[in-house]
N, C-alpha and C positions, 0 to 999 in steps of 0.2 A: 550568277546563280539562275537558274532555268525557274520557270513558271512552277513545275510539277514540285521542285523542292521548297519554293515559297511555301505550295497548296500543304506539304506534308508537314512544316515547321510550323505552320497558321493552326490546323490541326491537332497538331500535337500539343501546341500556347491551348487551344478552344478546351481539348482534354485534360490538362493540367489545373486550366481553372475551372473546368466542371469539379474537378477535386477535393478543389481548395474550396470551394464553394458547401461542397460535401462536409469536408474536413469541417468547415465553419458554422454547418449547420449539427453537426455531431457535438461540435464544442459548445455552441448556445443549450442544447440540449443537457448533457453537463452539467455546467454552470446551474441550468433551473435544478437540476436535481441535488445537485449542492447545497443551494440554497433551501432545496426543500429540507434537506437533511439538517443544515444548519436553524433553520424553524424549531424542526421537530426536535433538536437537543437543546435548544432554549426552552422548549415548552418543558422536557423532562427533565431541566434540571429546575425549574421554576417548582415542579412537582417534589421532586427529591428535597429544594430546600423544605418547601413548606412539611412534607412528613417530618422533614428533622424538626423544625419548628413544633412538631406537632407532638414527636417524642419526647421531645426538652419537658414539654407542659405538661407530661406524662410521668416523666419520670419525677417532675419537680413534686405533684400530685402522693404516686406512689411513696418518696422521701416523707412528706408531710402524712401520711397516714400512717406509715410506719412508725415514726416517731411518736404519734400518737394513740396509737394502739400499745407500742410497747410500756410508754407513761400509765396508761389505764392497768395493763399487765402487772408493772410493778404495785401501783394501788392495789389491785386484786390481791396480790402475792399477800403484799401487807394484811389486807384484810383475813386472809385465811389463816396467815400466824397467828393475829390477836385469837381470831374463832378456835383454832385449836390450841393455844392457851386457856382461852374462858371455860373450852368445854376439859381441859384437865383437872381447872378449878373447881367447876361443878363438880367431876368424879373423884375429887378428894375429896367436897363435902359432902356426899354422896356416900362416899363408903366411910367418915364419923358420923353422919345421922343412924344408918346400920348398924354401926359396930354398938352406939349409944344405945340404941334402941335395943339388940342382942342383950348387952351387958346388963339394961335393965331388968330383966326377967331372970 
């Protein structure tokens, strides 16, 4: 093999691993960005749990007031029945005190 084909094989080895060197600094570069990627979906799913956390204690909340509003509700109901019973009662004795009173004269 002559001199000049060594100079062009040496070379061409020199530019290949200029390449590969390339290549390797592309892939470290990569890899950080991965990793940065990987970061940031631990950070949002840390996020995501906690909102759900957050909804659970929310909903558990809304359950618990519902239920007790509608307790109160049903109390009301009842209360309004007896009221418009007692006030039927009154306009019964209401119209024989009238009629009593008419009839007397």
């Amino acid at each position: 093999m002559e001199n000049k084909e060594v100079n062009m094989i040496l070379q061409a080895i020199r530019e290949l691993s200029d390449k590969v060197d390339q290549n390797h600094g592309s892939i470290q570069q990569l890899t950080q960005k991965v990793d940065q990627n990987h970061a940031s979906i631990q950070q949002l799913t840390q996020k995501v749990d906690q909102n759900h956390a957050s909804i659970q204690q929310l909903t558990q909340k809304v359950d618990q007031n519902h239920a007790e509003l509608t307790k109160r509700m049903d109390r009301m109901e009842d209360k309004m029945d007896f009221i418009q019973h007692r006030v039927g009662e009154h306009d019964e004795e209401i119209y024989k005190l009238k009629r009593k009173f008419w009839n007397s004269y």
